[in-house]
VEXDREN-2710 file (C-alpha; in Angstrom, 1 decimal):
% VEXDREN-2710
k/r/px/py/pz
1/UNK/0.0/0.0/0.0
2/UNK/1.4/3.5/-0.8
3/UNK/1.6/4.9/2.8
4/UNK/1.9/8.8/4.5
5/UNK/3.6/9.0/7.5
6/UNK/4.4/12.0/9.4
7/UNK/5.0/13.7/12.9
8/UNK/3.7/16.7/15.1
9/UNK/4.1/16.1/19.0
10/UNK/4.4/18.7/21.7
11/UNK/2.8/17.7/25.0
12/UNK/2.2/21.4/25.6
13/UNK/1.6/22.7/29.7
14/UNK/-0.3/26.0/29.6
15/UNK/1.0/26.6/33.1
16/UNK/4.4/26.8/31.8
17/UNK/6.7/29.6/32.0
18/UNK/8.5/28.4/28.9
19/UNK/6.8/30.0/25.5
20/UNK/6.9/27.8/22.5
21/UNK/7.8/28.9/19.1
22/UNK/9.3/27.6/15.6
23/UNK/12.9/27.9/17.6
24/UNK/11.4/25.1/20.2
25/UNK/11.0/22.9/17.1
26/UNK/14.4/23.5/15.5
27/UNK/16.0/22.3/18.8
28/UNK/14.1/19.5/19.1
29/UNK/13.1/17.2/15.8
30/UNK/12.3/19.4/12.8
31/UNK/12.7/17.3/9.5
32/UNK/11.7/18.5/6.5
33/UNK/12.4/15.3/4.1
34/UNK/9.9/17.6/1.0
35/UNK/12.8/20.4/1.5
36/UNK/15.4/17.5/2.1
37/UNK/16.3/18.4/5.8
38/UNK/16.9/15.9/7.9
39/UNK/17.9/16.2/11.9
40/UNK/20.4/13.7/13.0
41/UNK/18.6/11.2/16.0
42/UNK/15.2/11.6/15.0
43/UNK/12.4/10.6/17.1
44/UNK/11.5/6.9/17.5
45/UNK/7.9/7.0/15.9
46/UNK/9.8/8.7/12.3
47/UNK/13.1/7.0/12.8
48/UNK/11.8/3.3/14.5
49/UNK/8.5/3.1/14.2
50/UNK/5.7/3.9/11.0
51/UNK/8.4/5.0/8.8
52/UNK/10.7/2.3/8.9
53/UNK/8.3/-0.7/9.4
54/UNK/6.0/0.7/7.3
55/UNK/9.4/0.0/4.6
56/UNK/10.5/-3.0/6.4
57/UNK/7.1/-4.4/5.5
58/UNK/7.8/-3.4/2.2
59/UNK/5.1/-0.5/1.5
60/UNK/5.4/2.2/-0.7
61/UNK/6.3/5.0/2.3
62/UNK/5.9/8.8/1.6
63/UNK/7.2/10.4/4.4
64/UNK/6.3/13.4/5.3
65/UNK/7.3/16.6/8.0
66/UNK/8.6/15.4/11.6
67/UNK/8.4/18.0/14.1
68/UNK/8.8/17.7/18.0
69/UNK/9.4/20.1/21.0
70/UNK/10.2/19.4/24.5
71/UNK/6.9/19.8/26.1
72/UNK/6.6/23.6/27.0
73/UNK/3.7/26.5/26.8
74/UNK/1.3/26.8/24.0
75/UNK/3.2/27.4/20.4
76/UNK/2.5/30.7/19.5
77/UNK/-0.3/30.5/16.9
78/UNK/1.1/31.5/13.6
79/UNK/4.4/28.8/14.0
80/UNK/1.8/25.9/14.3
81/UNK/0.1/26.9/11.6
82/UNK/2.9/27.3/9.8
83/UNK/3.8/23.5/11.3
84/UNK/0.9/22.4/10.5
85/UNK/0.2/23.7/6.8
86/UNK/3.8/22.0/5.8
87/UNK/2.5/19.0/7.2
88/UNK/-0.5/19.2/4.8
89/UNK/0.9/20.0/2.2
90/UNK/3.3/16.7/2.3
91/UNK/0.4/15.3/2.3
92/UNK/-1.6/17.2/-0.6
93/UNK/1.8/16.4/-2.7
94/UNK/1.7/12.3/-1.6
95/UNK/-1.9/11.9/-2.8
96/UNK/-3.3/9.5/-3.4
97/UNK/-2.7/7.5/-0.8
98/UNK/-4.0/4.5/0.5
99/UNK/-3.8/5.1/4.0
100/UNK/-2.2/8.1/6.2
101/UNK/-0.2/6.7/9.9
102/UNK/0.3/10.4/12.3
103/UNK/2.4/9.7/15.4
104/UNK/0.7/13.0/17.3
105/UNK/1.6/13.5/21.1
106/UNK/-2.2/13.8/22.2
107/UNK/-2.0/16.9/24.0
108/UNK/-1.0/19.4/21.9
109/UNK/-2.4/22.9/22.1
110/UNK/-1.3/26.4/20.5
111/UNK/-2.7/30.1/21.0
112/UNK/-6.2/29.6/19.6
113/UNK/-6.2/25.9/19.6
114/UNK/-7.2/23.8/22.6
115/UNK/-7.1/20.4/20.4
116/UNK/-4.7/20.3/18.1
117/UNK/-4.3/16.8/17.4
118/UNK/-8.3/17.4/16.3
119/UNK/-7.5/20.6/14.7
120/UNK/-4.8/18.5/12.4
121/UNK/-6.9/15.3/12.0
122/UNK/-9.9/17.2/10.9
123/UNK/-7.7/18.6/7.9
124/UNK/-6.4/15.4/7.1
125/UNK/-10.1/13.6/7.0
126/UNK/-10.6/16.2/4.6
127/UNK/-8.0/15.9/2.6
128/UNK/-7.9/12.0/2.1
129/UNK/-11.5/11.6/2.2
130/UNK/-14.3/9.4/4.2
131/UNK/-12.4/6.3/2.8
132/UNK/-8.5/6.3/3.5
133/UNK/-8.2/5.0/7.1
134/UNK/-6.5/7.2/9.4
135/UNK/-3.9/5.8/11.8
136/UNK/-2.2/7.5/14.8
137/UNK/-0.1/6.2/17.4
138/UNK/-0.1/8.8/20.7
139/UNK/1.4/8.9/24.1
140/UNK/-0.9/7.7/26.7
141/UNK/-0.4/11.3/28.5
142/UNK/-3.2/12.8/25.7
143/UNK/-6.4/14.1/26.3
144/UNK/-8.5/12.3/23.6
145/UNK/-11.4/14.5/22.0
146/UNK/-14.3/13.7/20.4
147/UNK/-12.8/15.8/17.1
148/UNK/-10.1/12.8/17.2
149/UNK/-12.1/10.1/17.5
150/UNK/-14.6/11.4/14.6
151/UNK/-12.1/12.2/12.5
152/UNK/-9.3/9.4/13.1
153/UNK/-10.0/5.5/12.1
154/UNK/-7.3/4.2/14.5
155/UNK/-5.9/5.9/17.9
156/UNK/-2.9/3.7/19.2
157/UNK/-1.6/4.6/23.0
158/UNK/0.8/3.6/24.0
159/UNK/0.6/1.7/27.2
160/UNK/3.7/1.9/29.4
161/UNK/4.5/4.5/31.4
162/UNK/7.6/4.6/30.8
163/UNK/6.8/5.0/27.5
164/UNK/8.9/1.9/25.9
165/UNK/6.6/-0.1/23.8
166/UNK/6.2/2.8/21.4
167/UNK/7.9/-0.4/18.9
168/UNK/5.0/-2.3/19.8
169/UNK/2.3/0.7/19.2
170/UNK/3.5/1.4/15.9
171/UNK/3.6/-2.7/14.4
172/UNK/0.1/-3.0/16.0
173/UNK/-1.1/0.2/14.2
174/UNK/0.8/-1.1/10.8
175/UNK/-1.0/-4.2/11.4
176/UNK/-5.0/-2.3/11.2
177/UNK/-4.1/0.5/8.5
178/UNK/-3.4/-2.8/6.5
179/UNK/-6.2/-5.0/7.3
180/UNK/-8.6/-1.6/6.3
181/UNK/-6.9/-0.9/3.2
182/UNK/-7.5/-4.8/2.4
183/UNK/-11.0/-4.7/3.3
184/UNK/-10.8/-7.3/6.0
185/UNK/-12.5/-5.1/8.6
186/UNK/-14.8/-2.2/9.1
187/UNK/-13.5/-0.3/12.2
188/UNK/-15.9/2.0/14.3
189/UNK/-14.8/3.6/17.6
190/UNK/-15.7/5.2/20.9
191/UNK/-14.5/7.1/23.3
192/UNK/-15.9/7.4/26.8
193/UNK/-14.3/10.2/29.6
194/UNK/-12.6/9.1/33.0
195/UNK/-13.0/11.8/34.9
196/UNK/-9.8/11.7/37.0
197/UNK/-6.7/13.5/36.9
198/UNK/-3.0/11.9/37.7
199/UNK/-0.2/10.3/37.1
200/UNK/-0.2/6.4/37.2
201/UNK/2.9/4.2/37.0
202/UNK/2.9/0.9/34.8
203/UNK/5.5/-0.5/36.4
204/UNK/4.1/-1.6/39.6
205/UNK/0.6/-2.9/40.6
206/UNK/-2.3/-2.1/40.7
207/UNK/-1.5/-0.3/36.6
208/UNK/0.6/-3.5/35.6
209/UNK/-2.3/-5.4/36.0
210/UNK/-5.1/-2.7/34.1
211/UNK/-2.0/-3.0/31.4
212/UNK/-3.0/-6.5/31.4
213/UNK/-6.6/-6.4/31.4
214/UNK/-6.6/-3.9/28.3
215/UNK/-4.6/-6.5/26.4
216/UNK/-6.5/-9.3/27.4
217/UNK/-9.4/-7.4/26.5
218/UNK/-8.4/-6.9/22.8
219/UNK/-8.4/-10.4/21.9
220/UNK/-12.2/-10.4/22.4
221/UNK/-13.6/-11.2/19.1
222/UNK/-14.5/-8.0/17.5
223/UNK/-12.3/-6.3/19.4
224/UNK/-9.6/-4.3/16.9
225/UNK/-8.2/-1.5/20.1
226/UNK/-8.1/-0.2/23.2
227/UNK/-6.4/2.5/24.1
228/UNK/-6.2/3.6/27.9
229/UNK/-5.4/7.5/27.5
230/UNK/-4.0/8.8/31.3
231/UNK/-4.6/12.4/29.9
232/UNK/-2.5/15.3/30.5
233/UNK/-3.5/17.0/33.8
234/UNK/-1.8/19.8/33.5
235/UNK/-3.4/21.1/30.4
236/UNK/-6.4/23.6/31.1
237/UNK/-9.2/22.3/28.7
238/UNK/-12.7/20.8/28.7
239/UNK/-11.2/17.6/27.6
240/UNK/-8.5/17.1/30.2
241/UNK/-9.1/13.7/31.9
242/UNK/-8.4/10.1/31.1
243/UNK/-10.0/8.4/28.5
244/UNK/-11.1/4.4/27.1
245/UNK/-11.1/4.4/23.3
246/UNK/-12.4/1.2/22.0
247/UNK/-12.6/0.6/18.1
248/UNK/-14.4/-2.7/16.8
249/UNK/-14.9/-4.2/13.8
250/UNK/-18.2/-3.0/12.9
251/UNK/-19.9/-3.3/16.2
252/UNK/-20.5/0.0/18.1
253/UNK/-22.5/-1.5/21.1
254/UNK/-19.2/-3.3/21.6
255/UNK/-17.2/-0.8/21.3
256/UNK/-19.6/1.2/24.0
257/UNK/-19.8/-2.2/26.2
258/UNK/-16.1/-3.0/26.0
259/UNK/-15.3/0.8/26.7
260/UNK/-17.0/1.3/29.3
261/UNK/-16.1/-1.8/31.2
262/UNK/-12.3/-0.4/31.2
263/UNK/-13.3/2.7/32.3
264/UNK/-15.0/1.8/35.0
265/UNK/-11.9/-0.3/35.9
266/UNK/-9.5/2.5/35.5
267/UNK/-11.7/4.6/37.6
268/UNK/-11.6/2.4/40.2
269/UNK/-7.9/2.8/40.4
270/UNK/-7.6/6.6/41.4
271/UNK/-6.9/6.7/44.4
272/UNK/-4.4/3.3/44.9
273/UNK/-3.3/4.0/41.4
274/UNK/-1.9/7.5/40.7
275/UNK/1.5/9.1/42.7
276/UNK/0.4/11.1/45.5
277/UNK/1.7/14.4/47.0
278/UNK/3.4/13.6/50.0
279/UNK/4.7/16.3/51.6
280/UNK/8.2/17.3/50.0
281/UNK/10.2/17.1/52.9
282/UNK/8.9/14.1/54.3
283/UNK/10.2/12.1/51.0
284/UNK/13.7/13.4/51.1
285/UNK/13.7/12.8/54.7
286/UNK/12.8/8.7/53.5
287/UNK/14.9/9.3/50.9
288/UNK/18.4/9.7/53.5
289/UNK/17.5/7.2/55.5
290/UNK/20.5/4.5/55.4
291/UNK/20.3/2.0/52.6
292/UNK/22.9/-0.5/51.3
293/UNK/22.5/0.8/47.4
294/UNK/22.1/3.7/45.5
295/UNK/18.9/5.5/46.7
296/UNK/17.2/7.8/43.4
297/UNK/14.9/10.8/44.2
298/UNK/12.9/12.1/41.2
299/UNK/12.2/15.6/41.1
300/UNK/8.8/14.9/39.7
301/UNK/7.6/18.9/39.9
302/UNK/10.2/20.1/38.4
303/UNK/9.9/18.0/35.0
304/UNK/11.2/19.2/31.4
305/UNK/9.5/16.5/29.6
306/UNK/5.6/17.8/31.7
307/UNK/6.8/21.2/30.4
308/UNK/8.5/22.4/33.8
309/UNK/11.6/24.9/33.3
310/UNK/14.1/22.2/35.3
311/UNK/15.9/25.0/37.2
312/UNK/13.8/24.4/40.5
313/UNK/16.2/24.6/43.8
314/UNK/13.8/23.2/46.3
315/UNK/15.2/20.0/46.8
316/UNK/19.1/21.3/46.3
317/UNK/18.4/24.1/49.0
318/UNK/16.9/21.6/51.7
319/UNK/19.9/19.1/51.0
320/UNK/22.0/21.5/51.7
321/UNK/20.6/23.2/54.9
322/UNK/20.4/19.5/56.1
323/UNK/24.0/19.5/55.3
324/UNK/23.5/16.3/52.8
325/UNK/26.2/16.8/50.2
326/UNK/28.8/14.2/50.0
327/UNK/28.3/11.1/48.1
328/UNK/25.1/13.1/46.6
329/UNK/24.6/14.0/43.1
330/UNK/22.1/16.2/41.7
331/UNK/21.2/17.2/37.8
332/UNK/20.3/18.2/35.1
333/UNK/19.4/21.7/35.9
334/UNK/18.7/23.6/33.3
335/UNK/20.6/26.9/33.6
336/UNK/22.4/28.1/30.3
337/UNK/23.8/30.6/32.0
338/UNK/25.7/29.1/34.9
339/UNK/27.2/26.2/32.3
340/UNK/28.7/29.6/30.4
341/UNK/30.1/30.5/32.9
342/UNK/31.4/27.5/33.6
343/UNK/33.0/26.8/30.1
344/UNK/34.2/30.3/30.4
345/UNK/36.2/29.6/33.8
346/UNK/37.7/26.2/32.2
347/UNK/38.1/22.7/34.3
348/UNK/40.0/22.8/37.6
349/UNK/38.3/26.5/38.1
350/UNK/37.5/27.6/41.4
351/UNK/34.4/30.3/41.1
352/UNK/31.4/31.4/43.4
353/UNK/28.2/30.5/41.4
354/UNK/24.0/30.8/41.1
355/UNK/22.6/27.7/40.3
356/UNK/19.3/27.5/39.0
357/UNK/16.0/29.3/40.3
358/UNK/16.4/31.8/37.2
359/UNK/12.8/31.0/35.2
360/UNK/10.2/31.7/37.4
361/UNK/8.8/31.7/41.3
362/UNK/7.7/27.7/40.5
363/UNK/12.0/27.5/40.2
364/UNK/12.1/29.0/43.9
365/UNK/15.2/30.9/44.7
366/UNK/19.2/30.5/43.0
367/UNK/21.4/28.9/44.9
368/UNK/25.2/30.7/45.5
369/UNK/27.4/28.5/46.4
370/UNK/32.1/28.1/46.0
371/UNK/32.5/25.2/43.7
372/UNK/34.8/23.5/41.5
373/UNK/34.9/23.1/37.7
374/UNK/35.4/19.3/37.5
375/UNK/34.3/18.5/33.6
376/UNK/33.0/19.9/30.9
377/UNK/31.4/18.7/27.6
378/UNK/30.2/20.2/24.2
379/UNK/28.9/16.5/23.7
380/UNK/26.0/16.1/26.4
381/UNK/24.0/13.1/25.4
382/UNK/21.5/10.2/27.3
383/UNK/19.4/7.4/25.7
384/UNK/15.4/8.1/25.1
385/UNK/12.7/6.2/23.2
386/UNK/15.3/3.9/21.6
387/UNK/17.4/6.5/20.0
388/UNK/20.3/9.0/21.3
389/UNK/19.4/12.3/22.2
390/UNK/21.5/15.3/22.2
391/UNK/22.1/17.5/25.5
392/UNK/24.5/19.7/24.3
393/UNK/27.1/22.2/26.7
394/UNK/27.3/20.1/30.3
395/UNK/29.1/21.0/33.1
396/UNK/29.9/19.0/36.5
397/UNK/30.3/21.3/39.8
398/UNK/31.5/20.1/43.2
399/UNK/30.4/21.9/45.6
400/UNK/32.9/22.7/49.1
401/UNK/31.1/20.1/50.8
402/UNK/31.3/17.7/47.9
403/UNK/28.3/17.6/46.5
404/UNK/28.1/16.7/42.2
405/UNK/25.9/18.9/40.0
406/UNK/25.0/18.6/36.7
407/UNK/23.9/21.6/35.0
408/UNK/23.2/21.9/31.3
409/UNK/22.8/24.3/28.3
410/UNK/19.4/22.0/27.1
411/UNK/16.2/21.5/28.8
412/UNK/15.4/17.9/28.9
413/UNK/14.1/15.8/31.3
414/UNK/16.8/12.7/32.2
415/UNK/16.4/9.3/31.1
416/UNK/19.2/7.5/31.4
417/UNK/22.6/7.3/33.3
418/UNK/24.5/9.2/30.2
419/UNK/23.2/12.6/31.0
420/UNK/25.3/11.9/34.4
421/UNK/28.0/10.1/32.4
422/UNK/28.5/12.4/29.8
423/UNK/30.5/14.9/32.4
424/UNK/32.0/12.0/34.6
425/UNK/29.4/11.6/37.1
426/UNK/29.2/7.7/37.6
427/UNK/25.4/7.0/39.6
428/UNK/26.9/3.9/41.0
429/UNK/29.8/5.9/42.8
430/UNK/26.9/7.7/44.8
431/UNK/24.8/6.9/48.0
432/UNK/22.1/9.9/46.6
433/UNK/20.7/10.4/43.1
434/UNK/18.5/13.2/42.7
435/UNK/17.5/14.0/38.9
436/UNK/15.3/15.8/37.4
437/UNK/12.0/13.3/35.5
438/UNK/8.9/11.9/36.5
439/UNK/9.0/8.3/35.5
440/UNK/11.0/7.9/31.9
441/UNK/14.3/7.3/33.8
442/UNK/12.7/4.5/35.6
443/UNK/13.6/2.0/32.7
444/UNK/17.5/2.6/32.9
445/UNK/17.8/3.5/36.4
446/UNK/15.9/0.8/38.0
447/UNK/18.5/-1.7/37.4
448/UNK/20.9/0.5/39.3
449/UNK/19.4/1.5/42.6
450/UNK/18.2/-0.5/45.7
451/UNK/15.4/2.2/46.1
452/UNK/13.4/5.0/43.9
453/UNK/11.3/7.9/45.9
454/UNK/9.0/10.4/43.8
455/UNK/9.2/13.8/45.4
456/UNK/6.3/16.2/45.0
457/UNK/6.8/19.9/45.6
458/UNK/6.1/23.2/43.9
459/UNK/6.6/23.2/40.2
460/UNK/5.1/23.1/36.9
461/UNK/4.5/19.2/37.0
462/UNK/3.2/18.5/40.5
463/UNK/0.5/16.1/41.6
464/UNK/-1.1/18.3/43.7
465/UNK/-3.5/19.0/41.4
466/UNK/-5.1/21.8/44.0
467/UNK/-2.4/24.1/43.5
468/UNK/-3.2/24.8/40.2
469/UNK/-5.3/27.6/38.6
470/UNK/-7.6/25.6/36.4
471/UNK/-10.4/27.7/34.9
472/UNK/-11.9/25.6/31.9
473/UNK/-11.9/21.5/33.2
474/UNK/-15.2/19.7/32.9
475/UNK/-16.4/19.3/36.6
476/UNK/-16.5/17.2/38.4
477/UNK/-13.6/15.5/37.9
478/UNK/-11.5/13.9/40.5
479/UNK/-9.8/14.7/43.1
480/UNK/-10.9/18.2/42.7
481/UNK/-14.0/16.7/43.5
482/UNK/-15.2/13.8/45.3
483/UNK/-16.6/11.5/42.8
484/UNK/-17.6/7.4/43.2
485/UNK/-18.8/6.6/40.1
486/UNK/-18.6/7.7/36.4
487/UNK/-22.2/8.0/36.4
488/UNK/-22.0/11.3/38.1
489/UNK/-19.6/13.3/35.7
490/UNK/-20.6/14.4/32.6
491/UNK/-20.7/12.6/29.3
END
């Protein structure tokens, strides 16, 4: 089958201090394969996943623009369009086509645009026609809308959290886009709201186990898929929440039956499920207690990849008044600035510096502390969704007491043991590991520490969802409000 493929994701925070803009793109992913523009270490969907299966499986594959931002504040209005109208325009120049395959983040939004993944897919629909079947593979942090479910044959989530069977999403969505073009099924879908906002791990019970039931689910006969969206809870809309989308084959009071049964399941979950805000201090006090092993404390508020600036100092400042430096590390925090000076000063350098707390009051206050130069790179890099990401100007500081921190020119959340490595900072050679993600780094680091503590303060990214000046959610929704069942939210 001749095949479109193509990428938009930004899983955008409106509560962000950090604007988004063409510039956010260029840094990230912006390939441009009409104009021949490529960008070295391209995202796992373009580089792993549609694209190259679609090839593998020996399909005609027209691929179009890839574009991807670290997750930020809306995009300022005319650079999506601008995003989006190349996008459509690959598309306009593939056709025909015999089926499109969009790996969209799911919780996009730009000034004027609440639902861009809608926004897009509507255009698309247009443009192909009622027949072509629309695939797209998403990240299970999206709020599904009705405009993507009307306008969309497929929607593919993926189901980890981490996020590492993305591999898995795109084969399984390859796999329907070529039954429809064959005629071997006649998919119809649904979509039915969980009103709940949070953050749920799939890597320990009771999630493992919904992971489970979704899959066993799909095997039903008439089943085609389930996706299980966690939503983005941080985004400000009317269709912020989790979401069940079911598509059958041909059987919408399946689809209905089937989707609602998981919903009610996830629901059911909330409050055992989802990471809950336990008071900031109180975890870092867990966190010191003695332990044989290396003991990891996620900075979950302070998150790049939820759209937080990564420059918070809560967690640095209390370590330090608790005098908790040796045999601690601490990174990435964002601060082009301080690495600047850094490089400027030259390895070996002995200089006062401000670390972090630069972007807004969600960064608290910089830190000035005496500290040592110990290594600099041009070359920062770590490992995320398969492929190598680059980080960019890194710099490792050693505090007086002897505390490691990793600052760094990019703002990215950390995923793997490189972004420490990449300036000589081994996470084995420590008692302490604090580092700035909310759960991606749990696939690489796991292996290397005896314990893992998620700390919730102020930031951007936290999970206490009270904190937070929502204005447009559909109420009630939990735990803003204190629901029991889905039957008292709205439909």
């Amino acid at each position: 089958m001749r095949l479109f493929t193509a990428t938009l994701a930004h899983e955008t925070a409106p509560f962000s201090p950090i604007p988004t803009n063409m510039e956010n793109f260029r840094k990230g992913m912006l390939n441009r394969p009409s104009h021949g523009e490529f960008v070295e270490g391209r995202l796992e969907a373009v580089e792993c996943g549609l694209t190259m299966r679609g090839a593998q499986r020996g399909h005609d594959v027209v691929e179009g623009l890839g574009a991807a931002a670290t997750p930020s504040g809306r995009t300022v209005k005319a650079d999506y369009e601008a995003i989006r109208d190349e996008l459509l325009d690959d598309l306009k120049n593939a056709l025909p086509v015999d089926a499109v395959g969009l790996f969209l983040h799911g919780a996009q939004m730009a000034q004027g645009y609440d639902d861009c993944e809608g926004d897009l897919l509507q255009r698309v629909r247009e443009l192909v026609g009622p027949d072509v079947p629309v695939g797209v593979e998403f990240d299970l942090h999206g709020n599904v809308t009705q405009a993507m479910v009307d306008s969309a044959t497929f929607l593919v989530a993926c189901r980890e959290y981490p996020h590492v069977d993305f591999p898995e999403r795109a084969e399984q969505l390859l796999d329907l886009l070529e039954q429809a073009v064959a005629g071997q099924i006649a998919p119809v879908s649904t979509r039915v709201r969980v009103p709940m906002l949070g953050i749920f791990h799939t890597t320990r019970e009771p999630m493992k186990g919904f992971v489970d039931a979704i899959t066993k689910a799909e095997r039903r006969p008439g089943v085609l898929c389930i996706s299980a969206a966690h939503g983005f809870p941080w985004a400000d809309t009317p269709d912020t929440c989790a979401t069940i989308t079911v598509t059958t084959d041909g059987d919408a009071e399946l689809a209905q039956s089937v989707a609602r049964e998981m919903a009610e399941q996830f629901f059911a979950l909330r409050a055992v499920a989802g990471v809950h805000a336990e008071a900031l201090e109180d975890t870092i006090a867990k966190a010191l207690e003695p332990a044989a092993g290396l003991t990891v404390l996620a900075d979950t508020a302070d998150n790049a990849g939820g759209g937080a600036a990564s420059d918070a100092t809560f967690i640095l400042r209390s370590l330090l008044d608790r005098g908790v430096e040796k045999n601690t590390a601490l990174g990435v925090i964002w601060d082009p600035q301080a690495v600047e000076l850094a490089f400027a000063a030259g390895e070996g350098a002995q200089m006062p510096m401000r670390i972090g707390g630069k972007t807004s009051p969600l960064s608290g206050d910089p830190v000035d502390m005496n500290v040592t130069v110990e290594q600099l790179t041009e070359h920062g890099r770590q490992f995320a969704f398969g492929t190598e990401e680059k980080l960019g100007r890194m710099a490792h500081l050693l505090t007086e007491g002897g505390m490691s921190i990793v600052i760094g020119s990019r703002r990215e959340q950390v995923h793997s043991p490189e972004a420490f490595l990449s300036v000589g900072v081994d996470p084995r050679d420590y008692s302490l590991l604090v580092l700035k993600s909310a759960q991606h780094f749990h696939a690489r680091f796991s292996p290397l520490a005896e314990r893992i503590f998620y700390a919730v303060g102020r930031g951007t990214t936290s999970v206490d969802f009270t904190s937070f000046d929502y204005q447009n959610l559909t109420r009630p929704i939990w735990p803003l409000d204190a629901l029991e069942s889905l039957t008292e939210s709205a439909a």
